[in-house]
C-alpha positions as a Markdown table, in Angstrom:
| # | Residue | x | y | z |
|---|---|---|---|---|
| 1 | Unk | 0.0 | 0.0 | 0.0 |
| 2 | Unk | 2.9 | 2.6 | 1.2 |
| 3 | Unk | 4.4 | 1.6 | -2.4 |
| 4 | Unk | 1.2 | 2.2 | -3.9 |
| 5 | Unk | 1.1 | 5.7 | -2.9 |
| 6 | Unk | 4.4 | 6.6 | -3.3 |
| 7 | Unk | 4.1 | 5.4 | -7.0 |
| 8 | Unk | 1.0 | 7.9 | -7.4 |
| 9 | Unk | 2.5 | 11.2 | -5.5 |
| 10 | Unk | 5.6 | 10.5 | -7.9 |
| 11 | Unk | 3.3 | 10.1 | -10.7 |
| 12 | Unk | 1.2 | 14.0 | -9.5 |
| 13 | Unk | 4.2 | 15.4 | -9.1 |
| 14 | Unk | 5.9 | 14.7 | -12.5 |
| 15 | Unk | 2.4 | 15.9 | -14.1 |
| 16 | Unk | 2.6 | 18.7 | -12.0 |
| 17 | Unk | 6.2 | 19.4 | -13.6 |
| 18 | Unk | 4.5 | 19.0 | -16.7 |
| 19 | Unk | 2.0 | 21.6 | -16.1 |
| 20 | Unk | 4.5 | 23.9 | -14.8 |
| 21 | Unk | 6.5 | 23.6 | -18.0 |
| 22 | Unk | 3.4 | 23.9 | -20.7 |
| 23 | Unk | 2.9 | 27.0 | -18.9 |
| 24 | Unk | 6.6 | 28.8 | -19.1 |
| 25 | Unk | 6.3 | 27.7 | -22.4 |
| 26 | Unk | 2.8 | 29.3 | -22.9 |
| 27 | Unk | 4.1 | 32.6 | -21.6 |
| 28 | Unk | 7.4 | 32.4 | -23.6 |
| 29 | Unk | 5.5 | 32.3 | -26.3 |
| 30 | Unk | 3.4 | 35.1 | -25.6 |
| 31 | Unk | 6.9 | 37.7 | -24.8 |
| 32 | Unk | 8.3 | 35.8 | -28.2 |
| 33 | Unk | 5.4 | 37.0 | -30.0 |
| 34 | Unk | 5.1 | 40.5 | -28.8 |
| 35 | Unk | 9.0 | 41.1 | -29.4 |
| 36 | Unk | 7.8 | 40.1 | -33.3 |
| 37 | Unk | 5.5 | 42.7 | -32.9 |
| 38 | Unk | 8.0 | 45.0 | -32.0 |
| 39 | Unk | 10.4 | 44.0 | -34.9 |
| 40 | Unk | 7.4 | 44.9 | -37.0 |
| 41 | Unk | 6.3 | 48.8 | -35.5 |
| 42 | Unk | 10.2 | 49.7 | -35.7 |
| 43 | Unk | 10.3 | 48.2 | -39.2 |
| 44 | Unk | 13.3 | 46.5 | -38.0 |
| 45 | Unk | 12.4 | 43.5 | -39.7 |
| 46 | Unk | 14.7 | 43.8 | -43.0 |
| 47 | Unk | 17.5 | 44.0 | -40.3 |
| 48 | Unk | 18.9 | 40.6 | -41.3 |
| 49 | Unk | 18.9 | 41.3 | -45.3 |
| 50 | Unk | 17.2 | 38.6 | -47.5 |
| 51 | Unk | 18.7 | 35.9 | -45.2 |
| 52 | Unk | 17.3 | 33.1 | -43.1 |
| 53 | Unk | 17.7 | 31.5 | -40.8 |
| 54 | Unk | 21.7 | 33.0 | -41.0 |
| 55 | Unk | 21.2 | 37.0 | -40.1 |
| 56 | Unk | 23.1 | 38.6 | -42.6 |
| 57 | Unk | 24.8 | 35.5 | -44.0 |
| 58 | Unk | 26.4 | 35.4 | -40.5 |
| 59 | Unk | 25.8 | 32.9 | -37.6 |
| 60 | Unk | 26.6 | 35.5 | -35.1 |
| 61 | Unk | 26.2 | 38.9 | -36.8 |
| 62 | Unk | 27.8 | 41.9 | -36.2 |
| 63 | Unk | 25.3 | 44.4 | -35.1 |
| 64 | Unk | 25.6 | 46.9 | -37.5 |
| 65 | Unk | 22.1 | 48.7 | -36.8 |
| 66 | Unk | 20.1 | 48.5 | -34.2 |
| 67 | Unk | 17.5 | 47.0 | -36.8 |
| 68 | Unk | 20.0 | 44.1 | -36.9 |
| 69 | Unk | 20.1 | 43.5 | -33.6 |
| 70 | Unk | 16.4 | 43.5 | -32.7 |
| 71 | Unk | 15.5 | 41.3 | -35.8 |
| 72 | Unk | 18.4 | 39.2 | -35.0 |
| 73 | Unk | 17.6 | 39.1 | -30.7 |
| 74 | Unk | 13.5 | 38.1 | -32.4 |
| 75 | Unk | 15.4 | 35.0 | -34.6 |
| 76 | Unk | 17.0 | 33.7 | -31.4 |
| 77 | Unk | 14.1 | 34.0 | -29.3 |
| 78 | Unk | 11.9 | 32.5 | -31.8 |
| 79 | Unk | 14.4 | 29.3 | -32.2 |
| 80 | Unk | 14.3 | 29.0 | -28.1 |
| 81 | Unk | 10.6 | 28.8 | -28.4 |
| 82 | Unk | 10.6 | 25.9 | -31.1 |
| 83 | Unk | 13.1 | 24.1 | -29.4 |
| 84 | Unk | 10.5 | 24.8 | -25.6 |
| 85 | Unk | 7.8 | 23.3 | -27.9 |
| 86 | Unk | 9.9 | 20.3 | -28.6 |
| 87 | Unk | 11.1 | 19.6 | -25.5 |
| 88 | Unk | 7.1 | 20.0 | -23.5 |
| 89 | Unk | 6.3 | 17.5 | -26.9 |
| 90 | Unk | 8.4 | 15.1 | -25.8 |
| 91 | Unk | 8.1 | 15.4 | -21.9 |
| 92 | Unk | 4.3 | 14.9 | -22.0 |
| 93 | Unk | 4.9 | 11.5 | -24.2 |
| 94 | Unk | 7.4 | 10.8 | -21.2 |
| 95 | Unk | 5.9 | 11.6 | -18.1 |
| 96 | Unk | 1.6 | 11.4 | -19.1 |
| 97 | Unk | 0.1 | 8.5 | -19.6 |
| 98 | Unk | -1.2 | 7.3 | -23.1 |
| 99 | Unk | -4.6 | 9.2 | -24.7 |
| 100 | Unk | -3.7 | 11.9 | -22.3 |
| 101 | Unk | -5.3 | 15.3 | -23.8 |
| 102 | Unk | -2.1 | 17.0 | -23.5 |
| 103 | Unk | 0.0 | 14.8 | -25.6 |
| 104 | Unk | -2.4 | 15.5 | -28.8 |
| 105 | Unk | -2.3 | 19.2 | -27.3 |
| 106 | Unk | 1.2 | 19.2 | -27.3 |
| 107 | Unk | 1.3 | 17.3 | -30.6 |
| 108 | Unk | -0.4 | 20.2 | -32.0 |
| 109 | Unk | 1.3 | 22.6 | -30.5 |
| 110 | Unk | 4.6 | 21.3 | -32.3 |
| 111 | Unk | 3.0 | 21.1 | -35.6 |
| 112 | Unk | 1.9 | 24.9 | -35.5 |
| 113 | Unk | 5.2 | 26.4 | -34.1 |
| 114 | Unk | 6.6 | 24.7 | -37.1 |
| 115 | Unk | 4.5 | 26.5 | -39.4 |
| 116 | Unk | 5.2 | 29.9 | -37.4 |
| 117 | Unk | 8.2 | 29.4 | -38.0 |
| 118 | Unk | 8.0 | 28.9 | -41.9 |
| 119 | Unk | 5.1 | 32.0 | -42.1 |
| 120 | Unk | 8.2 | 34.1 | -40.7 |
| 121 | Unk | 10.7 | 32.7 | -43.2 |
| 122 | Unk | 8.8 | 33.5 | -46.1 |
| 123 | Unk | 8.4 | 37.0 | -44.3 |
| 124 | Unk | 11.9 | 37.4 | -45.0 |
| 125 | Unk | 12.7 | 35.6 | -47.8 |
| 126 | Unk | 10.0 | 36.9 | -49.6 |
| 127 | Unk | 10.7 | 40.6 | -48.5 |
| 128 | Unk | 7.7 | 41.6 | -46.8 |
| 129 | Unk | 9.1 | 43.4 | -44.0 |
| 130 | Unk | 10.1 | 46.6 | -43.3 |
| 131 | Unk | 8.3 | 49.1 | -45.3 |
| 132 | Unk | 6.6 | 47.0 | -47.9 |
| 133 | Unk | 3.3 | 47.6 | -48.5 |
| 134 | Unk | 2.2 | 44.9 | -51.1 |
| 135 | Unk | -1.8 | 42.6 | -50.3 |
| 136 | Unk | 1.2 | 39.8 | -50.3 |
| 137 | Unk | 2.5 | 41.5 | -47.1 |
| 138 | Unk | -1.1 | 42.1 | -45.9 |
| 139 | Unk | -1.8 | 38.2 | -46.7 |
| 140 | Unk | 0.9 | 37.0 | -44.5 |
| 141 | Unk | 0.3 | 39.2 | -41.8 |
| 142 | Unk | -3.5 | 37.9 | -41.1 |
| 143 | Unk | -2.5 | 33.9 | -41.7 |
| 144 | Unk | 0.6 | 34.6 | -39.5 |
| 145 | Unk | -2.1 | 36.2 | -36.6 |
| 146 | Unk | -4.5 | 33.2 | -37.2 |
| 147 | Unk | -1.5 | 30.9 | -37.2 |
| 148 | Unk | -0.3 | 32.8 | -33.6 |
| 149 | Unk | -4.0 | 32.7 | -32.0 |
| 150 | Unk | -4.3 | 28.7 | -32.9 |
| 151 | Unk | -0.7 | 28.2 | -31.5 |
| 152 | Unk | -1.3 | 29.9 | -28.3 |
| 153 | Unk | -5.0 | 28.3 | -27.8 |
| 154 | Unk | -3.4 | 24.8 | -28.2 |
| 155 | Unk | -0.7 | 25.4 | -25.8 |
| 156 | Unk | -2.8 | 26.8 | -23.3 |
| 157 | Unk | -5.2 | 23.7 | -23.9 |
| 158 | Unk | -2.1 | 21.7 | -23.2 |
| 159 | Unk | -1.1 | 24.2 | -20.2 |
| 160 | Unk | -4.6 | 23.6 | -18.8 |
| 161 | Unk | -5.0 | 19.1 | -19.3 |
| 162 | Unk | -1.4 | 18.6 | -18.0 |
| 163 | Unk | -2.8 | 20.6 | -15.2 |
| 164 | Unk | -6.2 | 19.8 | -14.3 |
| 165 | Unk | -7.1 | 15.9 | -16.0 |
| 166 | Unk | -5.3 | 12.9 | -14.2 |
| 167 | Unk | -5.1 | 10.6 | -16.9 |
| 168 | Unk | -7.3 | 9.8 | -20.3 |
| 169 | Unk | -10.4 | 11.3 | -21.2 |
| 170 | Unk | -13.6 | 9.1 | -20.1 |
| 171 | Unk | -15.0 | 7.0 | -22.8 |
| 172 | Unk | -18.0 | 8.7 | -22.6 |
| 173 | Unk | -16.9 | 12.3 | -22.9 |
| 174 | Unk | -17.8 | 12.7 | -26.8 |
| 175 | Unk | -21.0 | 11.9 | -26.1 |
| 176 | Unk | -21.4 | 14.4 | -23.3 |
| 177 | Unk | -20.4 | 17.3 | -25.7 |
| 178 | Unk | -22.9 | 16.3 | -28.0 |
| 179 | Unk | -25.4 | 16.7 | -25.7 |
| 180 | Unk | -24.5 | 20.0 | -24.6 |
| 181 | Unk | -27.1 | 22.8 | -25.4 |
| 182 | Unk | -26.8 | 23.6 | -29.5 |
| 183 | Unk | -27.1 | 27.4 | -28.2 |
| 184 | Unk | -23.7 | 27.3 | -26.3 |
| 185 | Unk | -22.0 | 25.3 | -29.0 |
| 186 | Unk | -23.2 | 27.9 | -31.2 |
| 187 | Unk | -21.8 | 30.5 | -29.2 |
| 188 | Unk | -18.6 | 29.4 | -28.1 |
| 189 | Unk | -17.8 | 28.6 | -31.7 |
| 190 | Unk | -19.2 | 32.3 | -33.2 |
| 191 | Unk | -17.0 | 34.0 | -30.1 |
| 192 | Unk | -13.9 | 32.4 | -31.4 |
| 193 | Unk | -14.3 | 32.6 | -35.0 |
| 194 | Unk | -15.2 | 36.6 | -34.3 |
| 195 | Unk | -11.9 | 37.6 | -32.5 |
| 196 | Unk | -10.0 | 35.1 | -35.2 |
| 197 | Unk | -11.6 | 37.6 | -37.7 |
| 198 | Unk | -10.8 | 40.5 | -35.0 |
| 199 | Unk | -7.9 | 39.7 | -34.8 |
| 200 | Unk | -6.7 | 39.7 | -38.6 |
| 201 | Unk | -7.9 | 43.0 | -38.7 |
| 202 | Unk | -5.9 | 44.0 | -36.2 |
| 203 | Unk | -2.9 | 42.5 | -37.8 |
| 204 | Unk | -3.5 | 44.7 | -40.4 |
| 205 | Unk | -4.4 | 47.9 | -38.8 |
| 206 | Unk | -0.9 | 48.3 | -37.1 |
| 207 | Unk | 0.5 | 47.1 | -39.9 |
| 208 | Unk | -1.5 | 50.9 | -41.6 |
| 209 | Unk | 0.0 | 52.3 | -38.3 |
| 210 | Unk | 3.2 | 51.5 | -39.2 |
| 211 | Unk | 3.7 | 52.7 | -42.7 |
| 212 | Unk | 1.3 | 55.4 | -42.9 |
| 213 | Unk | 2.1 | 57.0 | -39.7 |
| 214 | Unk | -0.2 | 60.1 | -38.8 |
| 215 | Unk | 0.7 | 63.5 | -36.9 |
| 216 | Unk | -2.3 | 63.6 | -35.5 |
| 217 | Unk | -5.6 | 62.1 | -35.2 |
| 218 | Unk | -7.5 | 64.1 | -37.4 |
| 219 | Unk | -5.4 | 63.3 | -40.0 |
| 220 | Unk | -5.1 | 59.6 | -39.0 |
| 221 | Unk | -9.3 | 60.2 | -40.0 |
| 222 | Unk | -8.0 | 62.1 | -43.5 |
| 223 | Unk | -6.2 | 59.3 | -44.3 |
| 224 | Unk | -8.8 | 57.0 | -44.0 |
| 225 | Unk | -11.4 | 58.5 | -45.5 |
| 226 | Unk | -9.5 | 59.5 | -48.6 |
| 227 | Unk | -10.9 | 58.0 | -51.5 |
| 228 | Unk | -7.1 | 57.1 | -52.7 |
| 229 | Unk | -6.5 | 55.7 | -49.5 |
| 230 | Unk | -4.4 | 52.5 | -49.1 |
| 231 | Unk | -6.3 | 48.8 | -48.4 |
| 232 | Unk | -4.3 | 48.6 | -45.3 |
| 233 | Unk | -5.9 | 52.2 | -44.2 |
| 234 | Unk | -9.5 | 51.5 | -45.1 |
| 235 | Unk | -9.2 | 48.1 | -43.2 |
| 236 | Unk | -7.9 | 50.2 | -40.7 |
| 237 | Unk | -11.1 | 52.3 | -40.5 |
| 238 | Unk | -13.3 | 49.0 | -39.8 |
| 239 | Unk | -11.4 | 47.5 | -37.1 |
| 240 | Unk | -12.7 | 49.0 | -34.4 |
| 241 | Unk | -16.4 | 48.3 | -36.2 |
| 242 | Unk | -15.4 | 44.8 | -36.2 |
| 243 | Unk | -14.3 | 45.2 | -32.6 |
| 244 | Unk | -17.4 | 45.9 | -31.9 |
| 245 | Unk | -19.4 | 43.3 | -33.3 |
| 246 | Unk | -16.9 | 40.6 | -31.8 |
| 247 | Unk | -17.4 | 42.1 | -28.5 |
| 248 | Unk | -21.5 | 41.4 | -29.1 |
| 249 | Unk | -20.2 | 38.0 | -29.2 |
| 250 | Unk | -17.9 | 37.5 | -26.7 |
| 251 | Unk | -19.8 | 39.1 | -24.3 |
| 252 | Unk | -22.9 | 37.2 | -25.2 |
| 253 | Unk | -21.0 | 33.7 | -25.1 |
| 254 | Unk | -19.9 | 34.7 | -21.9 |
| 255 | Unk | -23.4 | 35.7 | -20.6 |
| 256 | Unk | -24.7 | 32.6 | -22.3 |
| 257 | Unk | -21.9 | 30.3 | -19.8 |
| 258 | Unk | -22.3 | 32.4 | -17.1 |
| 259 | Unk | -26.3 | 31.1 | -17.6 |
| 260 | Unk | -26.6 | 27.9 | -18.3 |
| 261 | Unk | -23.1 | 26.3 | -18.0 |
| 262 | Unk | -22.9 | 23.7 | -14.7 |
| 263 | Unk | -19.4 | 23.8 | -14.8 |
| 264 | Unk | -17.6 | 26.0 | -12.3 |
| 265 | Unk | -14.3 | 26.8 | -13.8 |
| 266 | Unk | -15.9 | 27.7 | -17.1 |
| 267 | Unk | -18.3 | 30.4 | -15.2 |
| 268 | Unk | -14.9 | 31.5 | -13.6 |
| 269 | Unk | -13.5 | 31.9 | -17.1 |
| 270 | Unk | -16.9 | 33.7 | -18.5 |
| 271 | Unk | -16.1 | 36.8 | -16.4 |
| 272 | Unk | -12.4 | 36.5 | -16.7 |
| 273 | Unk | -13.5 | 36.4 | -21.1 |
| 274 | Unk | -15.9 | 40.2 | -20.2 |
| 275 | Unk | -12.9 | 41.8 | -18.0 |
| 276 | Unk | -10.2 | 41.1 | -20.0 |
| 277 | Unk | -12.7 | 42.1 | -23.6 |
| 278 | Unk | -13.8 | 45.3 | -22.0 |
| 279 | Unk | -9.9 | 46.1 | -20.6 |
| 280 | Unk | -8.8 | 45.5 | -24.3 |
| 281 | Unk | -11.6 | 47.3 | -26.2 |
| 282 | Unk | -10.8 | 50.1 | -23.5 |
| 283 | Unk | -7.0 | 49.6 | -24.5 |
| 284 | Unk | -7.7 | 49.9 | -28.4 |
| 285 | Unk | -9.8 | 53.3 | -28.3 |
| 286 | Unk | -6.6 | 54.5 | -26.4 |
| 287 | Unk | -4.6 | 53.3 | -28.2 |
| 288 | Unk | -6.1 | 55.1 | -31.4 |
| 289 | Unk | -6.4 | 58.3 | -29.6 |
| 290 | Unk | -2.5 | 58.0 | -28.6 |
| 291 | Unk | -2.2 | 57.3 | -32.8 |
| 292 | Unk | -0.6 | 53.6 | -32.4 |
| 293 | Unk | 2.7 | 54.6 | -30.3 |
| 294 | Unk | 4.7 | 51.2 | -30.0 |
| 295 | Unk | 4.3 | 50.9 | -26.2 |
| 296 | Unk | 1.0 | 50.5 | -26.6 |
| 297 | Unk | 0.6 | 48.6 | -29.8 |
| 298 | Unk | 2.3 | 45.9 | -27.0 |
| 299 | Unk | 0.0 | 46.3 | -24.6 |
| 300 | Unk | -3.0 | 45.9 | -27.1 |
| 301 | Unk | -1.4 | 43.0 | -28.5 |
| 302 | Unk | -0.8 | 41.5 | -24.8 |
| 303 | Unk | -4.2 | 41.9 | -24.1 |
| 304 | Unk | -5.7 | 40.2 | -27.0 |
| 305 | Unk | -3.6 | 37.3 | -26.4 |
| 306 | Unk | -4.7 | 37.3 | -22.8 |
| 307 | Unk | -8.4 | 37.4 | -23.8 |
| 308 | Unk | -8.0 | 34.7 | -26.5 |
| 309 | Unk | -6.5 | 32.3 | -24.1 |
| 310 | Unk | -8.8 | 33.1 | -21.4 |
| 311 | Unk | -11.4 | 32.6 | -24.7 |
| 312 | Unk | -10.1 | 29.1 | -25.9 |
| 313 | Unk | -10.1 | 27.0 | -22.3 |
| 314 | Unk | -13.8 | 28.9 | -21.1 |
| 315 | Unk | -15.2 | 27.2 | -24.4 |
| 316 | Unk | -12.9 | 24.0 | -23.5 |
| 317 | Unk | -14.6 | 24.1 | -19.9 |
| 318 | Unk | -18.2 | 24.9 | -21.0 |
| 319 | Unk | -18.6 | 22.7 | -24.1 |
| 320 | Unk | -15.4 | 19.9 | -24.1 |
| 321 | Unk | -14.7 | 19.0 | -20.2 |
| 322 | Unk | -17.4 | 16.7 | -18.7 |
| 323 | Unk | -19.9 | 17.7 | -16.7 |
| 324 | Unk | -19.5 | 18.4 | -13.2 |
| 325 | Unk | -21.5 | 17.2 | -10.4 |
| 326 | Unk | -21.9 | 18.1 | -6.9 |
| 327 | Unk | -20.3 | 15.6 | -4.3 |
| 328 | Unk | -23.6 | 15.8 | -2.5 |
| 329 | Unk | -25.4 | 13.4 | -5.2 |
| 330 | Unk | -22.8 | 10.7 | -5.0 |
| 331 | Unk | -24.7 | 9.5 | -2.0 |
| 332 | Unk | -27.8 | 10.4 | -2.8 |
| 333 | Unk | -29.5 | 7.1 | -2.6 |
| 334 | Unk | -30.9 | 6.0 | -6.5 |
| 335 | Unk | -34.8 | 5.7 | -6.5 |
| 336 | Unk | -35.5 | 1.9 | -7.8 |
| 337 | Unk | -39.3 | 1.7 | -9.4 |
């Protein structure tokens, strides 16, 4: 017996470990991805030349702009982060046992990393950095933010099983979700595509702030409006529109948990979803006001990630996790007719 249970608080604490590391890794991820941010509002991010991985044709370059060193301090952070990936892949194969959620979490994790990490080659081999202002550019921009938001909601998925589930999922989990009202299936799945869409937007309306820089806000407006006015500026004009109508949805998918979900956790992630959406939205007119300095182009960008994480596991705990129910009924006695 004494074996027994040493055996199993051996077993908690490696998962615990586990948890621990999805979790650096989650938020390495997060400081990876807003340093990229800042490569692109400095327009640092032709500071390697038309060379990749090598910065410059150089393994260790010489910093011969300060362009060169931020793009070339983003490369090596971005190569740490792959290699994290790798290494929380292959620990929850080690230490979790088989059908685990967080080794397909972790699985997927890898495989979008991988792509980040292509979507930023082509950035540079392509040329679309710095101050290019091609719909190629534009293009990459919104699948790179899609291909971020998916990343991130996968490793906080695998953050959030390594910590919480013991073991497999029950056998009859599937058919749990299927039974789950269609009206917070509906939704959870409308409040994530809307801040996917959001999101994209917003890729491209710093990417406006960044080449067409305005003095001032009225001619931030001019610009805009103009009828010779750039794609990147007119998308810049909806955002907020389409920060709007996401927030209708987020908001409502977190009333509609708030309502009729019976788990906990995801109620406790419902009005995380409305502080951190309001603090954001709140965050965006300000930073539009402020006309896009860098400082808070971060901050935005911080805060979206926040509220799509805190987005991704309420909709896990409200839709995928299994019901919970209250000790108390265990022993309830079953009525026999």
């Amino acid at each position: 017996m004494a074996t027994t249970s040493h055996t199993d608080a051996e077993a908690s604490r490696r998962r615990r470990m586990v948890g621990r590391l999805a979790w650096s890794v989650l938020g390495y991820n997060v400081a990876v991805i807003l340093w990229g941010a800042f490569v692109r509002a400095t327009g640092s991010g032709a500071g390697c030349g038309r060379h990749w991985p090598l910065c410059n044709g150089e393994v260790v370059p010489r910093p011969k702009s300060i362009e060169t060193i931020i793009e070339a301090g983003h490369r090596a952070t971005s190569g740490l982060a792959l290699i994290a990936v790798i290494v929380l892949l292959v620990m929850t194969f080690r230490v979790l046992p088989r059908g685990h959620r967080a080794r397909r979490g972790a699985v997927y994790s890898t495989v979008f990393i991988f792509v980040e990490a292509l979507l930023g080659a082509g950035l540079v081999l392509f040329e679309l950095v710095a101050h290019d202002a091609s719909m190629k550019r534009g293009l990459s921009m919104i699948l790179h933010l899609c291909n971020t938001f998916v990343l991130l909601g996968w490793l906080a998925l695998t953050a959030w099983w390594a910590t919480t589930e013991e073991g497999a999922p029950a056998p009859d989990s599937e058919r749990e979700r299927s039974q789950k009202p269609l009206v917070l299936r509906v939704a959870i799945g409308l409040s994530l595509g809307s801040v996917l869409v959001l999101g994209a937007s917003g890729a491209i309306a710093a990417l406006g702030d960044t080449l067409f820089p305005a003095s001032s806000l009225r001619e931030g407006f001019a610009q805009d409006l103009s009828p010779m006015a750039h794609a990147f500026l007119r998308l810049r004009l909806l955002h907020p529109v389409f920060a709007l109508g996401a927030g209708v949805l987020v908001l409502g998918a977190a009333g509609i948990v708030r309502s009729i979900s019976t788990s906990a956790r995801a109620r406790t992630f419902a009005r995380l979803v409305t502080i951190l959406y309001v603090v954001q939205f709140g965050a965006g007119l300000l930073n539009l006001s402020l006309l896009a300095p860098v400082a808070m182009q971060l901050v935005h960008l911080l805060l979206a990630d926040a509220t799509w994480v805190a987005l991704v596991l309420m909709g896990w705990e409200a839709w995928g996790a299994r019901d919970q129910v209250p000790a108390a009924s265990a022993s309830e006695p079953v009525a026999v007719s």
